[in-house]
N, C-alpha and C positions, 0 to 999 in steps of 0.2 A: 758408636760415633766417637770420635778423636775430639778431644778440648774443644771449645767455638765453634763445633763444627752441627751442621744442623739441617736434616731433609730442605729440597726446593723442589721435588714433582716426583713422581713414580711414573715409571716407564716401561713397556713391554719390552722382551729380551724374542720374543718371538723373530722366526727366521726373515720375517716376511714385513718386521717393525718399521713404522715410518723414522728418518732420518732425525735426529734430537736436535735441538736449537739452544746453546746455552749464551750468556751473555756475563757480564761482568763488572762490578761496579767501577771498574778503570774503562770502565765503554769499551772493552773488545766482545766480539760477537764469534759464534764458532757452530757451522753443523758438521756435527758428527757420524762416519760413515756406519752405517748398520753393521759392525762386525764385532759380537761379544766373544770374547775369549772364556775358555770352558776352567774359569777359578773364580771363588768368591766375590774377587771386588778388585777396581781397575782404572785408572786415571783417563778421565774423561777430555780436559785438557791441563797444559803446560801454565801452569800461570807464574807470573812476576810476584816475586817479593812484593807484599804488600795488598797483594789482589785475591779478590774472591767470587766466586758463581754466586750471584744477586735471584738468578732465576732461569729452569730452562722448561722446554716444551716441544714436543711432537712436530715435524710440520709434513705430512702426508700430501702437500701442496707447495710446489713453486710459487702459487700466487697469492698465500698468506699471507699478513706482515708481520715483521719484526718491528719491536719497539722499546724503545728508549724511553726512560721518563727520568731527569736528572733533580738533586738535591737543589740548582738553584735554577728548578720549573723549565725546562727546556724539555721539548720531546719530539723524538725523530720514529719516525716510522718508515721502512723501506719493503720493496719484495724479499722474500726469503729464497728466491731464486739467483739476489746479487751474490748470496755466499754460498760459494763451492763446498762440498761435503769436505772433509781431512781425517787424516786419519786421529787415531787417539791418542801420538804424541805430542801432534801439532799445537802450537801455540793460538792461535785464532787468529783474526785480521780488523781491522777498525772497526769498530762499529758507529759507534757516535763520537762527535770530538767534544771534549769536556772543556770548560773556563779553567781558572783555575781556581785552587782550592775546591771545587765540586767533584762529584762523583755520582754515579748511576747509581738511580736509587730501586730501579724498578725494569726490569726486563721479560717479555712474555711473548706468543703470538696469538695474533686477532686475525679474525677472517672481516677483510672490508665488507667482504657481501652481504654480510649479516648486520642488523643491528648493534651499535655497540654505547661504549660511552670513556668517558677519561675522569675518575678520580681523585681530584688532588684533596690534600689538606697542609696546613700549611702552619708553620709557627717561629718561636724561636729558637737559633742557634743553642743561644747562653741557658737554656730553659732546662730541668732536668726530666729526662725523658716518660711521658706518662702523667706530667704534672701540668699540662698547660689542654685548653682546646682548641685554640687559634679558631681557624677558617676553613672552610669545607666547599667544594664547587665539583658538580655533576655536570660535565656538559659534552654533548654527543660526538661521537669516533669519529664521523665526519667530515667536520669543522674542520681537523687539522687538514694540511697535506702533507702527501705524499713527499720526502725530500733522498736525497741521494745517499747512499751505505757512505759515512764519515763524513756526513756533516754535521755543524751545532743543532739541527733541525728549528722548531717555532717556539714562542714562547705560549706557553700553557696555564700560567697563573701569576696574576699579578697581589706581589704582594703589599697588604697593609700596612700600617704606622706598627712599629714592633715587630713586624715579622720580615723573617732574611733567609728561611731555607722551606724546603716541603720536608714537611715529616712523615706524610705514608703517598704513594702514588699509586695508580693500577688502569692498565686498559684495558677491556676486555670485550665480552659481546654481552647485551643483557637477559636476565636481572644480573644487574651487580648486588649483594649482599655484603654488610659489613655489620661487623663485630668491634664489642670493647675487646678489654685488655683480657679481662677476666671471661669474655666466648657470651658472653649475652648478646641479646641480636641488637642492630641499630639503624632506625630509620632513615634513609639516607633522603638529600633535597630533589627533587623533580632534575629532570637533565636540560635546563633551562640556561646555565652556565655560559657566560661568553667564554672565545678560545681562550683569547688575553686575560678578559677582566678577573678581579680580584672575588676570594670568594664570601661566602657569608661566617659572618662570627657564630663556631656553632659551640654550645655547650656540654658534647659530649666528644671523649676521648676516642677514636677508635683507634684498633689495634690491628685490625687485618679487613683484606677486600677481597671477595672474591666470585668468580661468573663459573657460566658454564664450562665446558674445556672448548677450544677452537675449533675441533674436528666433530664436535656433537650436537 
C-alpha cells in the first residue's frame, strides 16, 4: 500500500463478478464495468484532487441500494440501477450533494429487502480523535426513504449540546456488530432509534461497524 492509503472491501476478479459500487467522501458514486486487465493492480476510478474511496461493494442487483451517510448526519440512499456501469478511467457521477464544509463519511450497499438498520455516533469536531464517546443511535433501514441519485437525502441524527459532526456511520443489513478502537467487541443499543432524533450518551468509543455482506 502507498502512504494513507488503506484496504475498503475485497472483491472477486472472477469472469462472471458482479459489477463493484464504489463511492467517495466528495459524494461521487461510480459502478464499475466487470473488466480486469491481466496486471497486478489498476485504477478503479479517476478522482479529484483532494478525494478519496470512503467505501465500495459488490451489487449483483439493480435493485440494491446505495448509500450515503455524511459527517454532518445526512443520508441518502438510492437504486444502484440509477448508475450506469463506466469504465475504469471514468471519473464517477453525483452521488450525494454535500453542505459545505461536510463530506461523506460512510458509503456501502444494502439490500432493502432484508432487515437492516443505520448506525450513527456522533461527537465533536474540536475533540481529538478516540478521545471522546459522544452519542450513539441504532435505528431501523426502513425509516429512512428512498430519495433521488444527487440529492442532500434525510437527516439521520440529531445532534446534542457539544456535538456538530458523526464520527463513525454504517448501514447495513443485521446483526450489525461493533468494535472499540483496539478490535474488542461492543454492545451496541436496541434499533429503537428515531430517523431524526438525537442519540444516547454512550460510554464506550467504537471504532468500526460492521454486518453481513448485501449479497449474503
Amino acid at each position: 500500500l502507498g502512504r494513507d492509503e488503506q484496504p475498503v472491501t475485497l472483491a472477486s476478479l472472477a469472469p462472471d463478478s458482479p459489477v463493484l459500487a464504489l463511492g467517495t467522501a466528495a459524494g461521487v458514486v461510480k459502478r464499475v464495468v466487470a473488466e480486469h486487465p491481466s496486471r497486478p493492480s489498476w485504477e478503479l476510478i479517476a478522482l479529484r484532487d483532494g478525494d478519496h474511496v470512503i467505501g465500495a461493494a459488490p451489487t449483483p442487483s439493480d435493485d440494491l441500494d446505495l448509500v450515503f451517510l455524511t459527517s454532518d448526519a445526512q443520508l441518502l440512499r438510492f437504486p444502484a440501477g440509477s448508475v450506469r456501469p463506466q469504465g475504469r478511467a471514468a471519473g464517477g457521477m453525483a452521488g450525494i450533494r454535500l453542505s459545505s464544509k461536510a463530506r461523506a463519511l460512510s458509503f456501502g450497499v444494502v439490500d432493502g429487502a432484508r432487515d437492516g438498520v443505520v448506525v450513527t455516533a456522533s461527537g465533536s469536531s474540536g475533540a481529538l480523535p478516540g478521545t471522546q464517546s459522544g452519542a450513539i443511535k441504532v435505528t431501523p433501514y426502513a425509516d429512512y426513504p428512498a430519495k433521488g441519485r444527487g440529492t442532500s437525502g434525510v437527516r439521520c441524527h440529531r445532534f446534542l449540546k457539544g456535538e456538530d459532526i458523526l464520527v463513525l456511520a454504517w448501514a447495513g443489513s443485521v446483526p450489525a456488530r461493533a468494535a472499540s478502537a483496539n478490535g474488542g467487541p461492543v454492545e451496541l443499543p436496541a434499533a429503537t432509534g428515531r430517523r431524526d432524533g438525537s442519540g444516547t450518551p454512550w460510554s464506550h468509543v467504537v471504532g468500526a461497524i460492521s454486518g453481513p455482506a448485501s449479497g449474503s
